[in-house]
N, CA, C and O of each residue as an XYZ file, in Angstrom:
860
protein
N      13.893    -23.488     -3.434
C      13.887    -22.820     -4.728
C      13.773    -21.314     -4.510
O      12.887    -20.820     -3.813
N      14.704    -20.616     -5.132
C      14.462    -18.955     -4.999
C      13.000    -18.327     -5.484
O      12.163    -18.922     -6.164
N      12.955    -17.685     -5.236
C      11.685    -16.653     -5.498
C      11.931    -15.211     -5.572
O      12.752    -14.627     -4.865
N      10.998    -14.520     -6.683
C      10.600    -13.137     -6.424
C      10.357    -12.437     -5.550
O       9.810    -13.079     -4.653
N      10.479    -11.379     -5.306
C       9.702    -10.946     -4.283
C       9.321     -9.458     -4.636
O      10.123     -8.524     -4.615
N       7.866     -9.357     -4.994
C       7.358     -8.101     -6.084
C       5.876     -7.880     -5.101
O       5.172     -8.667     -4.467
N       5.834     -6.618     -5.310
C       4.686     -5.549     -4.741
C       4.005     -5.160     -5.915
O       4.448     -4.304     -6.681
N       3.050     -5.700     -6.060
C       2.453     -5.612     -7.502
C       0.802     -5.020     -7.190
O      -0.138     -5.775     -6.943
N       0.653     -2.770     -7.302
C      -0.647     -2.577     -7.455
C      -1.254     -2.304     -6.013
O      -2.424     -1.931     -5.932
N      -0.442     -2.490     -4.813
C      -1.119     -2.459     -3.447
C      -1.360     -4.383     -3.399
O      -2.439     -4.893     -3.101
N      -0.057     -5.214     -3.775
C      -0.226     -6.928     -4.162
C       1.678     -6.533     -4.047
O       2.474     -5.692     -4.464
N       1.647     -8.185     -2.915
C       2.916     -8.396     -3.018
C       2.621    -10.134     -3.762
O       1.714    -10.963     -3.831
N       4.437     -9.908     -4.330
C       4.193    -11.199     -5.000
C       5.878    -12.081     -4.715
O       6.989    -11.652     -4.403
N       5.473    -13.123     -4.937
C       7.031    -13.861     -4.579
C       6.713    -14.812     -6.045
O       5.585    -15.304     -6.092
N       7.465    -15.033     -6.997
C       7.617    -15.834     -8.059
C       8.734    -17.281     -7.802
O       9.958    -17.238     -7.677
N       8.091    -18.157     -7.785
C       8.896    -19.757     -7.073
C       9.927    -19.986     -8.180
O      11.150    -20.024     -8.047
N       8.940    -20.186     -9.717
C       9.761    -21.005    -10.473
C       8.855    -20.910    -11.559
O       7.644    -20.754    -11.401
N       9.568    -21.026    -12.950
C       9.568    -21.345    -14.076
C      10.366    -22.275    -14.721
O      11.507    -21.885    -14.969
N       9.878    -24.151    -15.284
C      10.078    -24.844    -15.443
C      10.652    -25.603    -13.834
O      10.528    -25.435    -12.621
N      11.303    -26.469    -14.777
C      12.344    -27.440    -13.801
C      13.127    -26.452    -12.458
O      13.083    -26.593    -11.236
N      13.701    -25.617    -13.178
C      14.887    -24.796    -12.717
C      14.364    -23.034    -12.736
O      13.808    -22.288    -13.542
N      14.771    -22.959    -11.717
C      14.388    -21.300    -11.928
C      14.907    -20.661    -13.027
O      16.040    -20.996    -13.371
N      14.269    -19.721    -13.725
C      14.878    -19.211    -15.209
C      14.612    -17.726    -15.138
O      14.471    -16.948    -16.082
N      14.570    -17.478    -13.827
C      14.147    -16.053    -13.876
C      15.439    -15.391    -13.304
O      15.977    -15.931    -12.337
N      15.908    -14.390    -13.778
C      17.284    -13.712    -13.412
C      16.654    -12.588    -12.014
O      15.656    -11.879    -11.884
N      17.747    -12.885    -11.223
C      17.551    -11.954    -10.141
C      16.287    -12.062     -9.651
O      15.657    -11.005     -9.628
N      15.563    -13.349     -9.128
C      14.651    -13.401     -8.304
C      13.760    -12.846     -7.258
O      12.559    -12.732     -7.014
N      15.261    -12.468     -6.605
C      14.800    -12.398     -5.460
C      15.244    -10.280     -5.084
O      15.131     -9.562     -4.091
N      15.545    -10.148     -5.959
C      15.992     -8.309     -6.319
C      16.419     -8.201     -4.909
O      15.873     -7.608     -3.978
N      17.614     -8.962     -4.945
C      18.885     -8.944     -3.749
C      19.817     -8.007     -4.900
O      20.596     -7.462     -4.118
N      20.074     -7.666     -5.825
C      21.190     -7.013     -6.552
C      21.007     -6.000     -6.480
O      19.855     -5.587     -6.351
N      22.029     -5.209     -6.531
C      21.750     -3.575     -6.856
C      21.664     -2.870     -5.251
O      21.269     -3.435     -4.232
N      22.201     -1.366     -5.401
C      22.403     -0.347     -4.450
C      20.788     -0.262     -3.672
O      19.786     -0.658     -4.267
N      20.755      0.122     -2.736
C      19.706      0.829     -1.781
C      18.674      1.821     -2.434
O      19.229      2.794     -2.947
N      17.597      1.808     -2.514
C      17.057      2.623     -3.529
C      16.981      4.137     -2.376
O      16.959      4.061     -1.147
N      16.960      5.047     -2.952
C      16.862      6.068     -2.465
C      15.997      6.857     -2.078
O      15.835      7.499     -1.040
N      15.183      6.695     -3.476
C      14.074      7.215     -4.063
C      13.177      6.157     -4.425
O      13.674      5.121     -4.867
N      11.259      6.305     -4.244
C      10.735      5.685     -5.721
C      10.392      5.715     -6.544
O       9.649      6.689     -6.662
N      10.468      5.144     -7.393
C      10.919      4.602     -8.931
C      11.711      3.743     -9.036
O      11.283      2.915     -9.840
N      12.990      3.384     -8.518
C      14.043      2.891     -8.889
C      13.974      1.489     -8.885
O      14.457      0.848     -7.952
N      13.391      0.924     -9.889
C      13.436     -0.485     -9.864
C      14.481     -1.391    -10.602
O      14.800     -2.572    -10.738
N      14.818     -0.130    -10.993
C      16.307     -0.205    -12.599
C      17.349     -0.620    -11.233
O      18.388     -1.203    -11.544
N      17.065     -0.289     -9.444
C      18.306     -1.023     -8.944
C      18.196     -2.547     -8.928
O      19.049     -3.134     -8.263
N      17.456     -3.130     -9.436
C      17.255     -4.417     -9.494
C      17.719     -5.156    -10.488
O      16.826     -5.308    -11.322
N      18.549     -5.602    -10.739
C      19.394     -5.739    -12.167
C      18.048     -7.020    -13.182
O      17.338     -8.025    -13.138
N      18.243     -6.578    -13.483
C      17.423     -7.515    -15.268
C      15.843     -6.918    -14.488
O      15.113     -7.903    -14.373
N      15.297     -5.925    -14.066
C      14.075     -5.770    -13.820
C      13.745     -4.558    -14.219
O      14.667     -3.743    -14.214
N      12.417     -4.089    -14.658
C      12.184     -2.747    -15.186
C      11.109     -2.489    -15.037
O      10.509     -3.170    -14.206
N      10.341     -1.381    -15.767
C       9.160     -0.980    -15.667
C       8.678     -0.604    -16.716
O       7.714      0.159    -16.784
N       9.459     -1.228    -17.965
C       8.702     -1.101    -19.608
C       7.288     -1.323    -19.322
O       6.857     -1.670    -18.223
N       6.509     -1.081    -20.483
C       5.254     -0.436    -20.699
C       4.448     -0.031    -19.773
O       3.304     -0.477    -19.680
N       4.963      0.909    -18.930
C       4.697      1.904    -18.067
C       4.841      3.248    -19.018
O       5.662      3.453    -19.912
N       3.775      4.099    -18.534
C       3.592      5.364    -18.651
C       4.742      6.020    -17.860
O       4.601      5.694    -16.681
N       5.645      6.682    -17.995
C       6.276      7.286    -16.689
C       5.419      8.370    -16.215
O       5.549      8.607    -15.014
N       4.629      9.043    -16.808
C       3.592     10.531    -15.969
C       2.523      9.764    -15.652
O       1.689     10.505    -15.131
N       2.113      8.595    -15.708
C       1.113      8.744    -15.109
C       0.436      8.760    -13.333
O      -0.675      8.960    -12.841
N       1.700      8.459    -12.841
C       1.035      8.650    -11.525
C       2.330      9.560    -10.752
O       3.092      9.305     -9.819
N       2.102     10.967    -11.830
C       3.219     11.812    -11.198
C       2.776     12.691    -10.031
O       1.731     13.338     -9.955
N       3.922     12.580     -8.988
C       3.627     13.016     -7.311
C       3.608     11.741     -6.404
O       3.501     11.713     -5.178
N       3.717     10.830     -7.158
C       3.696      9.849     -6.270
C       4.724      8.862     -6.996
O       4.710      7.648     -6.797
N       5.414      9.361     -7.663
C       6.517      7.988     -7.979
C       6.377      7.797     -9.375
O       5.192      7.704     -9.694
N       7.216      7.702    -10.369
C       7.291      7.219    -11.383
C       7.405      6.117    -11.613
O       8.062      5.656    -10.680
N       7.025      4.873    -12.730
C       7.452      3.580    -12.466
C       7.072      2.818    -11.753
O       6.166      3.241    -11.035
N       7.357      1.823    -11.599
C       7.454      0.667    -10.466
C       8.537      1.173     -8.969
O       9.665      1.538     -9.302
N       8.316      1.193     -7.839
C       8.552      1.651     -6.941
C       9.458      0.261     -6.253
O       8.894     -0.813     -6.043
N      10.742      0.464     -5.991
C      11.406     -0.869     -5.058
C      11.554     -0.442     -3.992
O      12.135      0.620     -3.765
N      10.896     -1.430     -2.855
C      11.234     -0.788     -1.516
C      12.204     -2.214     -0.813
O      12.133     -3.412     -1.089
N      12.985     -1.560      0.061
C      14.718     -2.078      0.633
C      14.269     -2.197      2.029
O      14.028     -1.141      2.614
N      14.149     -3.080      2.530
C      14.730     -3.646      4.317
C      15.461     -2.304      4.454
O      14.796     -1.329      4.802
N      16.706     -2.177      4.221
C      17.955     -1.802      4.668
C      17.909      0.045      4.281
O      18.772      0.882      4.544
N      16.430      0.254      3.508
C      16.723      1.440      3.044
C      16.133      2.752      4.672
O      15.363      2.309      5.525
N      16.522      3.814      4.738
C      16.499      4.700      5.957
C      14.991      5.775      5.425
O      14.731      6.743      6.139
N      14.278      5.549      4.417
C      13.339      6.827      4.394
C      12.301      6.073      4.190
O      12.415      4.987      3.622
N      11.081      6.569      4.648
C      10.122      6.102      5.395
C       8.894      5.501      3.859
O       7.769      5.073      4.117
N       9.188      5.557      3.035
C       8.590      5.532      1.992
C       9.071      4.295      1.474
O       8.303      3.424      1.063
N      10.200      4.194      1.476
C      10.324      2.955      0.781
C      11.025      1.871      1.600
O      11.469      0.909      0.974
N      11.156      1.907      2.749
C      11.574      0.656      3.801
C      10.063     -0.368      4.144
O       8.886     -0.159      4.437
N      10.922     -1.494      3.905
C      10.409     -2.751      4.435
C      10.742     -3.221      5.935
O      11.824     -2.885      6.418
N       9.786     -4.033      6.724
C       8.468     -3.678      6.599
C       7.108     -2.524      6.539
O       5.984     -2.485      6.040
N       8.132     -1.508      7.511
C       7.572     -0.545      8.082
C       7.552      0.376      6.779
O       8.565      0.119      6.129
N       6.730      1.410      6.121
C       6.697      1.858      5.409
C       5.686      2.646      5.074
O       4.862      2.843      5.967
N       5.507      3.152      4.053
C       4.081      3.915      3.254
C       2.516      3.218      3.543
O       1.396      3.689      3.739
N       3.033      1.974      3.463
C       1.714      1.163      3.188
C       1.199      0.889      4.270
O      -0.011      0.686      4.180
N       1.748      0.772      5.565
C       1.951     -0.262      6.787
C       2.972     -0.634      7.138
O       4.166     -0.405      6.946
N       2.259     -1.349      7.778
C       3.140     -2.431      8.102
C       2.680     -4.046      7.800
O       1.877     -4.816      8.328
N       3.851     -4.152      6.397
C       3.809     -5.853      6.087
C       4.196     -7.090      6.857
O       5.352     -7.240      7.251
N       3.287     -7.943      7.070
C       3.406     -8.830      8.047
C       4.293     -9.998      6.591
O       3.576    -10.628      5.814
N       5.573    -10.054      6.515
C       5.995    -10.687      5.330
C       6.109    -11.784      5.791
O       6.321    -12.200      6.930
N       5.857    -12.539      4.232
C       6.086    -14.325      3.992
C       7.242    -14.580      4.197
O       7.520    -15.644      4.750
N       7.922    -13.970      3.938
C       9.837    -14.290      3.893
C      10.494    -13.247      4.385
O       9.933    -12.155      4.473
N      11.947    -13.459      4.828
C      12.597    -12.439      5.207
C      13.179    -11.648      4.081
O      14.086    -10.840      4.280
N      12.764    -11.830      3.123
C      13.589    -10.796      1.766
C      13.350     -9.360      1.729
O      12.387     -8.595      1.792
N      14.562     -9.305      1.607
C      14.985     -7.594      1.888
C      14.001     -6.878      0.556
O      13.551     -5.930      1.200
N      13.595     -6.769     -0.375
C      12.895     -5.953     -1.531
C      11.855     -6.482     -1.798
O      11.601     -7.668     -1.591
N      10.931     -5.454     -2.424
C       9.805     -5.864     -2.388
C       9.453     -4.826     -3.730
O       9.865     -3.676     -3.581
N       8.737     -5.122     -5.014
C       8.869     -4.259     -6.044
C       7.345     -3.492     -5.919
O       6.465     -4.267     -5.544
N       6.920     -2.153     -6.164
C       5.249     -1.640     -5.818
C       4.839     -1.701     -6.937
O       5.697     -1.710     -7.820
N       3.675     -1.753     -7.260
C       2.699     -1.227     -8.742
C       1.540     -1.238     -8.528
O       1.058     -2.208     -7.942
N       0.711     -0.130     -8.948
C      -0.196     -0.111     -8.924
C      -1.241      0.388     -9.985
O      -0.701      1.065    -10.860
N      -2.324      0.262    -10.105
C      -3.359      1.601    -10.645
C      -4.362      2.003    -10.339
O      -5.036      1.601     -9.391
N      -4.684      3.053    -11.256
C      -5.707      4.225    -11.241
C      -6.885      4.055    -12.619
O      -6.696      3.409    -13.650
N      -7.932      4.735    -12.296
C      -8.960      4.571    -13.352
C      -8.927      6.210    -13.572
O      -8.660      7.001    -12.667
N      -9.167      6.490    -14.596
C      -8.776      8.183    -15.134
C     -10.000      8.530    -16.171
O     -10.249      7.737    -17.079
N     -10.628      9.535    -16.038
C     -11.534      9.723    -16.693
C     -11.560      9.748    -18.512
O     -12.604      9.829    -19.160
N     -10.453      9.677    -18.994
C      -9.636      9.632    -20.387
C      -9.393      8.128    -21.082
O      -9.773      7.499    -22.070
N      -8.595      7.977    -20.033
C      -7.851      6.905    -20.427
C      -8.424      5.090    -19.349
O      -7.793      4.040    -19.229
N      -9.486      5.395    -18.925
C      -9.879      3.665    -18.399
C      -8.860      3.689    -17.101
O      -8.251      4.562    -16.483
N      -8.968      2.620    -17.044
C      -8.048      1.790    -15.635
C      -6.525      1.559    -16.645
O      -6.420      1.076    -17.773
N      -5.614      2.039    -15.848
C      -4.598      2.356    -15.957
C      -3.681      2.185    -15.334
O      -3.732      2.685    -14.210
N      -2.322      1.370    -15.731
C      -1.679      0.790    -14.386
C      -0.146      0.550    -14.422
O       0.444      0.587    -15.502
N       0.404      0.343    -13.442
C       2.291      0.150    -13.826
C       2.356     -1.213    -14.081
O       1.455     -1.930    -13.647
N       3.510     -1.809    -14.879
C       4.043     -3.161    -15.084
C       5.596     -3.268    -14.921
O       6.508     -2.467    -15.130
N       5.552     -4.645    -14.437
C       6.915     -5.163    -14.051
C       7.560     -6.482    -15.080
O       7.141     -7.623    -15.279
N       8.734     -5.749    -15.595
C       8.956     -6.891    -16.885
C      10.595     -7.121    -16.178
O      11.486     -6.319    -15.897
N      10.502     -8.330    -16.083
C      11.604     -8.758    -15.747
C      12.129    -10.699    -16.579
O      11.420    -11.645    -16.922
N      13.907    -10.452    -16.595
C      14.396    -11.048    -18.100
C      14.207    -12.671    -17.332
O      14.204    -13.189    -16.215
N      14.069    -12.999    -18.676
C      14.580    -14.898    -18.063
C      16.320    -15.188    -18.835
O      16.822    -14.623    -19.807
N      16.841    -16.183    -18.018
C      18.187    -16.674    -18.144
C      18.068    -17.136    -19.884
O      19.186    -16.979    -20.375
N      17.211    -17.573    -20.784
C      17.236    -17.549    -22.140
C      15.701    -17.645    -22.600
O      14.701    -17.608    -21.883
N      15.787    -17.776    -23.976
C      14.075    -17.963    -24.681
C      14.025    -19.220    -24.392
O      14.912    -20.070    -24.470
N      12.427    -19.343    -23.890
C      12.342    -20.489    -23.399
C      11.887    -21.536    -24.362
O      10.743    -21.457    -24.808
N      12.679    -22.508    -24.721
C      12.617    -23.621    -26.068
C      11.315    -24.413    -25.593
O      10.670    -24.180    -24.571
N      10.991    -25.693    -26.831
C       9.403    -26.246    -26.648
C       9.866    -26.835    -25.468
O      10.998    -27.046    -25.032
N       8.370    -27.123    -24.914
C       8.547    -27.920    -23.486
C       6.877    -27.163    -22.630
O       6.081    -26.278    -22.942
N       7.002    -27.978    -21.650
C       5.545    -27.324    -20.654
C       6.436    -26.879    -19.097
O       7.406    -27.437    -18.584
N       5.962    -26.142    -18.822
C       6.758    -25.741    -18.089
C       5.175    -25.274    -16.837
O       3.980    -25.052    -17.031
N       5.892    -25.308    -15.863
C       5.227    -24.830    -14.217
C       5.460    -23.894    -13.719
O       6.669    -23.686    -13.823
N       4.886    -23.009    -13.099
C       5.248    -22.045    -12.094
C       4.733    -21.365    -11.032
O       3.754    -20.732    -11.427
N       4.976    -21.158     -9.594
C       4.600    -20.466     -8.622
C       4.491    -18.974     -8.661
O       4.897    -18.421     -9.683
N       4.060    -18.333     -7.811
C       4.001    -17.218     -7.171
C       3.239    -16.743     -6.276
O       2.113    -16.587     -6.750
N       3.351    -16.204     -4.409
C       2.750    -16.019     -4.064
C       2.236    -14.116     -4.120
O       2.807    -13.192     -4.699
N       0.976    -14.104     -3.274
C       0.690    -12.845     -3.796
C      -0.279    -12.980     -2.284
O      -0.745    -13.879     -1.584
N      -0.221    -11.076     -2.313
C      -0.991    -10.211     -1.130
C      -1.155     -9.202     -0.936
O      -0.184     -8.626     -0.445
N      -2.116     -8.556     -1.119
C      -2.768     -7.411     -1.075
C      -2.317     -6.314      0.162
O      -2.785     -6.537      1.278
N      -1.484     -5.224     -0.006
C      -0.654     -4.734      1.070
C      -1.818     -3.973      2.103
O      -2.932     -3.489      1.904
N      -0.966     -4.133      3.272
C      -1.963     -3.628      4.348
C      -2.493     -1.967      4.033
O      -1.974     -1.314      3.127
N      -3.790     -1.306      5.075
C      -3.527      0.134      5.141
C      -3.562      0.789      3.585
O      -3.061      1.872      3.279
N      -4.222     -0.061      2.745
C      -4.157      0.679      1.240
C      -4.685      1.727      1.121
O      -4.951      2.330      2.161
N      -5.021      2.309     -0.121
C      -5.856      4.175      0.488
C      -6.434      3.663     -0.538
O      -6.666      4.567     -1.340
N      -6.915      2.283     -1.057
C      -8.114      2.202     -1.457
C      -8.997      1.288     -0.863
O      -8.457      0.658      0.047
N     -10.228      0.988     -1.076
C     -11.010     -0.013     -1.013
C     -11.400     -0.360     -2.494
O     -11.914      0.323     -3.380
N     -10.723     -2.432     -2.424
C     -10.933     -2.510     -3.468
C     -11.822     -3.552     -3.914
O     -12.273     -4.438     -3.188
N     -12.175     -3.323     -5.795
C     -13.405     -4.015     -5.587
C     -12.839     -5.199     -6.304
O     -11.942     -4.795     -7.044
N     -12.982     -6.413     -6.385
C     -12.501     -7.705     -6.544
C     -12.191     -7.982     -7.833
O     -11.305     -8.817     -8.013
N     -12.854     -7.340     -9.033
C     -12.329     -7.377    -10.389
C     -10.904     -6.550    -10.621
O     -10.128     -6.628    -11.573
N     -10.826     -5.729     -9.418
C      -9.137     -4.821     -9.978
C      -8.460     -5.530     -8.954
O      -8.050     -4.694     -8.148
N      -8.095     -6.881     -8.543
C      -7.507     -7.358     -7.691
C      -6.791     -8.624     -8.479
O      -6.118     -9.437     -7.846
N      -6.970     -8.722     -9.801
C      -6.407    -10.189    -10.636
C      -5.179     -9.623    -10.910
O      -5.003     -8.405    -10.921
N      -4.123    -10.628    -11.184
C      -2.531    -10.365    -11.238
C      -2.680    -11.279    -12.829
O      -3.045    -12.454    -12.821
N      -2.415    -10.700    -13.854
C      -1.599    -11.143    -15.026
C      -0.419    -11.607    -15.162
O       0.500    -11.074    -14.540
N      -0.178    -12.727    -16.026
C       1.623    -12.965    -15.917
C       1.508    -13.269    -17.201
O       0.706    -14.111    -17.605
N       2.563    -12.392    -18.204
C       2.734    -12.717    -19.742
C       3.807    -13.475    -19.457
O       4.323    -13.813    -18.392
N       4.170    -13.781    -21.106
C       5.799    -13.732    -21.511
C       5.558    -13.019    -22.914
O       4.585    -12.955    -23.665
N       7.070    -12.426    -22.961
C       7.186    -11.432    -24.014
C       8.132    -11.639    -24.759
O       8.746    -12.606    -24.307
N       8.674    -11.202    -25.808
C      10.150    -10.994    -26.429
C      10.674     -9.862    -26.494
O       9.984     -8.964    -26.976
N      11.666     -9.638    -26.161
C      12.610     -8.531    -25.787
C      11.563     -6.681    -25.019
O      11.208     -6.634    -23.841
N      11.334     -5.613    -25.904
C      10.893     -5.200    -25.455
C       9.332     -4.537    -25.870
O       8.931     -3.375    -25.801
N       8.593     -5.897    -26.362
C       7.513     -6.192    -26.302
C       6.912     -5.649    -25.189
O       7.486     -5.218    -24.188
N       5.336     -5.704    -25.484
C       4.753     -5.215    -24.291
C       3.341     -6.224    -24.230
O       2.881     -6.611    -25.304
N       2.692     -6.624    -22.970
C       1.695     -7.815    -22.923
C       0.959     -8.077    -23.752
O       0.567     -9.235    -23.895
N       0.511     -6.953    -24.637
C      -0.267     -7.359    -26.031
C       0.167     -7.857    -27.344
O      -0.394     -8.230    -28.375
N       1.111     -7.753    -27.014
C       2.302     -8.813    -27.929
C       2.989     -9.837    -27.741
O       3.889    -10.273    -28.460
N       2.419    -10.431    -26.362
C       2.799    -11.781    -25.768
C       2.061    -12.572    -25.760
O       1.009    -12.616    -26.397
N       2.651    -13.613    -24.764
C       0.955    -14.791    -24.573
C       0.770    -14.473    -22.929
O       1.670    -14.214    -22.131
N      -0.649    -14.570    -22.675
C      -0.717    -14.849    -21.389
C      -0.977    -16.272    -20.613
O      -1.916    -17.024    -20.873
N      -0.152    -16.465    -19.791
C       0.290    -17.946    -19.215
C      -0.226    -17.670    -17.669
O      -0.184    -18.785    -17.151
N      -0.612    -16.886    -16.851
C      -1.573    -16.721    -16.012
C      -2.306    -15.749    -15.339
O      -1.581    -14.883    -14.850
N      -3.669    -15.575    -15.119
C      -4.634    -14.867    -14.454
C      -5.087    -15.640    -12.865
O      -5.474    -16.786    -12.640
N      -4.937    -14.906    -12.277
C      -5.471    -14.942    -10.681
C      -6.843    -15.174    -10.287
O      -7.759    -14.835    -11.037
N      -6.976    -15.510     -9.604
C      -8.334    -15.173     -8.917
C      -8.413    -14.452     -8.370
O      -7.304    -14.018     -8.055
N      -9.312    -13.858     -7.910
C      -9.141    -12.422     -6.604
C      -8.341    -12.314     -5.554
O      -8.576    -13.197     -4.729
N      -7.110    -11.264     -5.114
C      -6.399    -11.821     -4.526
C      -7.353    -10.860     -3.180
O      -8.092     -9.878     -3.241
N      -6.805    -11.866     -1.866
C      -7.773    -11.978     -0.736
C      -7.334    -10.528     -0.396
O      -6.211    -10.291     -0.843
N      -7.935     -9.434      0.308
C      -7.966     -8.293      1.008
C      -8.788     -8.130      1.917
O      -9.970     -7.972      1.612
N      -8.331     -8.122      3.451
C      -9.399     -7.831      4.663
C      -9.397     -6.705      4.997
O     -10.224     -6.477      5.881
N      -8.531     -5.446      4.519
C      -8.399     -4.095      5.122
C      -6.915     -4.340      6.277
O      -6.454     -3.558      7.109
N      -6.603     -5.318      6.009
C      -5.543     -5.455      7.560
C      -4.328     -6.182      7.409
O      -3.514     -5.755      6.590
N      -4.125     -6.990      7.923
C      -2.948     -8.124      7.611
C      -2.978     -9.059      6.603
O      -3.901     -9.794      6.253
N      -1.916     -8.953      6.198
C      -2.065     -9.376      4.283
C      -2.359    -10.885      4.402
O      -1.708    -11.440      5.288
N      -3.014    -11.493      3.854
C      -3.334    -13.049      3.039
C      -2.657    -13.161      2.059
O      -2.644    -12.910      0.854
N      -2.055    -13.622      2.887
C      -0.548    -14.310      1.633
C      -1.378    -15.498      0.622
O      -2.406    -15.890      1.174
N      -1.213    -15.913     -0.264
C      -1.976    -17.115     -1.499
C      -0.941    -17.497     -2.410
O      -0.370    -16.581     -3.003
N      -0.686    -18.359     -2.574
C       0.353    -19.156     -3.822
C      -0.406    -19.738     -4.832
O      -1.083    -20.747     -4.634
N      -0.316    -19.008     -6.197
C      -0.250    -19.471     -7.231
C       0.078    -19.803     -8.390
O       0.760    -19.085     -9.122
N      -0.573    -21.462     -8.848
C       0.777    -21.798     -9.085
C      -0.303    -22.017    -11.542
O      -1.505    -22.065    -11.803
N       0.435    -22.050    -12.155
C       0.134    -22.503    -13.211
C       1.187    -23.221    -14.263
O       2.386    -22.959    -14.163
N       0.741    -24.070    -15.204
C       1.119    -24.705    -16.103
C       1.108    -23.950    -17.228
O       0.247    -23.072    -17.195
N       1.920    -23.995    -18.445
C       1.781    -23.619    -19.491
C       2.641    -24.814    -20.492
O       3.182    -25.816    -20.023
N       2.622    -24.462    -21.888
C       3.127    -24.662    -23.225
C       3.610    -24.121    -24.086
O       3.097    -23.251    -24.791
N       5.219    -24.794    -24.181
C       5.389    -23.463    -25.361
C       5.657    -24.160    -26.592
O       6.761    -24.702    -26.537
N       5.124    -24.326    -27.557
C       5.187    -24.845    -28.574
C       5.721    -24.809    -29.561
O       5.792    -23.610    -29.829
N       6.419    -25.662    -30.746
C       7.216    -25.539    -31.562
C       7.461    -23.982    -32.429
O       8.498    -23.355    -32.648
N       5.717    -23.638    -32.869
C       6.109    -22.107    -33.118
C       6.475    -21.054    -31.988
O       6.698    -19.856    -32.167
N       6.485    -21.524    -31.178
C       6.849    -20.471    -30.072
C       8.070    -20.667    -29.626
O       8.320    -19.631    -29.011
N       8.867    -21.272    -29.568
C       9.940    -21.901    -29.827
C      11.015    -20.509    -29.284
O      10.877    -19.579    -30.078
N      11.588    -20.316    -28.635
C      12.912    -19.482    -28.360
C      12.407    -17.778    -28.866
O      13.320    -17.224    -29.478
N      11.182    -16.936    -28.711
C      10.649    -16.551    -28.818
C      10.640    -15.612    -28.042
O      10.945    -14.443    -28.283
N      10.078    -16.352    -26.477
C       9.600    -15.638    -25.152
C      10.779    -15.033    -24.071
O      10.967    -15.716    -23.065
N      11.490    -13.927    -24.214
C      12.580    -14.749    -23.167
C      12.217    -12.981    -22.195
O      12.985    -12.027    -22.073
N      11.338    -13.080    -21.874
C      10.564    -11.725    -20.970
C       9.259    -12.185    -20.354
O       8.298    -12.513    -21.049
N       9.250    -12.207    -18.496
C       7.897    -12.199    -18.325
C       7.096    -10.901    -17.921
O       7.958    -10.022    -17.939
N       5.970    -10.360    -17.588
C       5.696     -9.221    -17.468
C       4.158     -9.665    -16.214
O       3.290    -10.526    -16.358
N       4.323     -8.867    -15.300
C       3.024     -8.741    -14.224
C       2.686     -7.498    -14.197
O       3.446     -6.529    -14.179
N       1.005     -7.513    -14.191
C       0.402     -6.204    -14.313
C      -0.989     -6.945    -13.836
O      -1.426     -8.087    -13.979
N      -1.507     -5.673    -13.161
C      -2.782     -6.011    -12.816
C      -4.049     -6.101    -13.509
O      -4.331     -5.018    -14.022
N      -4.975     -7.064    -13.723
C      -6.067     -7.064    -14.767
C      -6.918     -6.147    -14.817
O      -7.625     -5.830    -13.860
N      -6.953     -5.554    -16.070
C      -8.189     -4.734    -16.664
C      -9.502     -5.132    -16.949
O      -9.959     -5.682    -17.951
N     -10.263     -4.612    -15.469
C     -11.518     -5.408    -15.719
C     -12.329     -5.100    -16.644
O     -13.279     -5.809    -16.976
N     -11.974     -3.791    -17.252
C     -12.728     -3.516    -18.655
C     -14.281     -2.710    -17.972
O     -15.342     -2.584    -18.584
N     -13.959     -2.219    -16.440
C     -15.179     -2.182    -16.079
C     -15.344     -0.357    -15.913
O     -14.529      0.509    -16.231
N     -16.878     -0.196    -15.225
C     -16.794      1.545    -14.905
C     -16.132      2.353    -13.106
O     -15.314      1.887    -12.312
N     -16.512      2.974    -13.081
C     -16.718      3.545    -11.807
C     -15.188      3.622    -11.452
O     -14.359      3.003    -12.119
N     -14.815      4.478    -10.276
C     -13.700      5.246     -9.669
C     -12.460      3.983     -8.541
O     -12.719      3.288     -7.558
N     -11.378      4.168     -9.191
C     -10.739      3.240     -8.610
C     -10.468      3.388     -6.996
O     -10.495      2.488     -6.156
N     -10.202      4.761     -6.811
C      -9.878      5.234     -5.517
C     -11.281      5.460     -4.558
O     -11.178      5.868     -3.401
């Protein structure tokens, strides 16, 4: 079964499946030119970085950040890169970044990755994977409440507070070193009123709602 393959926050993530059949377009963000630069997650066809701030983490990238196997500048090549070096689950060439910051204004604050499904998903219960890992060499130390991965679904260009949420993480594992890869997997329902509704999922990292300095 195809999979994602997303850098979510200083968190990589691989997405298995939704329902029976994969329903997620462009899985595996094999589409699209060499990114050049980061930001460019728009080379990933049906993937974006709606309800993102674009200034907020300006000097270091606007957006959601895609990094390329195949790309030549040192920032955004896989494995070898900004972060480390990723000891990866799979050989897939892209890998999508996001992260956040806690700001004295505005709370914990963070990028999101909304990417389309093949249609709205009609009633039915549906399953799904994703693995996830905390990237090597981070320039933070982190504390275990800013380490949960959210997964909405949305409608069109909704944003997570206008969706449902269909899963929260547990802490994803971080030793300071070689990533702990973890697969998880959840169930959901979509119910008659929800009905052809959802056809957007969205990952962002959980707001622990808490104090003190992210970095």
């Amino acid at each position: 079964m195809k999979k994602l393959s997303i850098f979510i926050g200083f968190v990589l993530l691989g997405l298995v499946s939704i329902g029976q059949t994969n329903l997620v377009k462009n899985p595996d963000f094999e589409n699209g030119p060499v990114p050049t630069a980061r930001g460019q997650i728009d080379y990933a066809d049906f993937w974006t970085d709606d309800c993102t701030d674009p200034l907020m983490f300006t000097g270091m990238g606007t957006g959601v950040d895609l990094l390329d196997r195949n790309a030549t500048l040192f920032d955004i090549q896989v494995p070898s890169n900004f972060w480390g070096s990723i000891n990866e689950r799979t050989a897939d060439d892209r890998y999508a970044h996001m992260w956040q910051k806690e700001t004295p204004l505005d709370g914990l604050v963070g990028e999101r990755l909304k990417g389309e499904l093949t249609l709205a998903l009609p009633t039915g219960n549906y399953t799904f994977c994703f693995w996830a890992a905390v990237a090597p060499n981070a320039l933070t130390s982190f504390d275990e409440d800013k380490q949960i991965v959210e997964v909405f679904l949305v409608n069109g260009n909704d944003c997570p507070a206008d969706g449902i949420l269909i899963h929260t993480t547990t802490p994803v594992p971080y030793n300071g070193g070689t990533p702990i890869w973890t697969q998880y997997c959840s169930s959901f329902n979509i119910s008659t009123y929800e009905a052809n509704v959802y056809d957007r999922i969205v990952f962002q990292l959980k707001d622990p709602e808490g104090t003190g300095a992210f970095w």
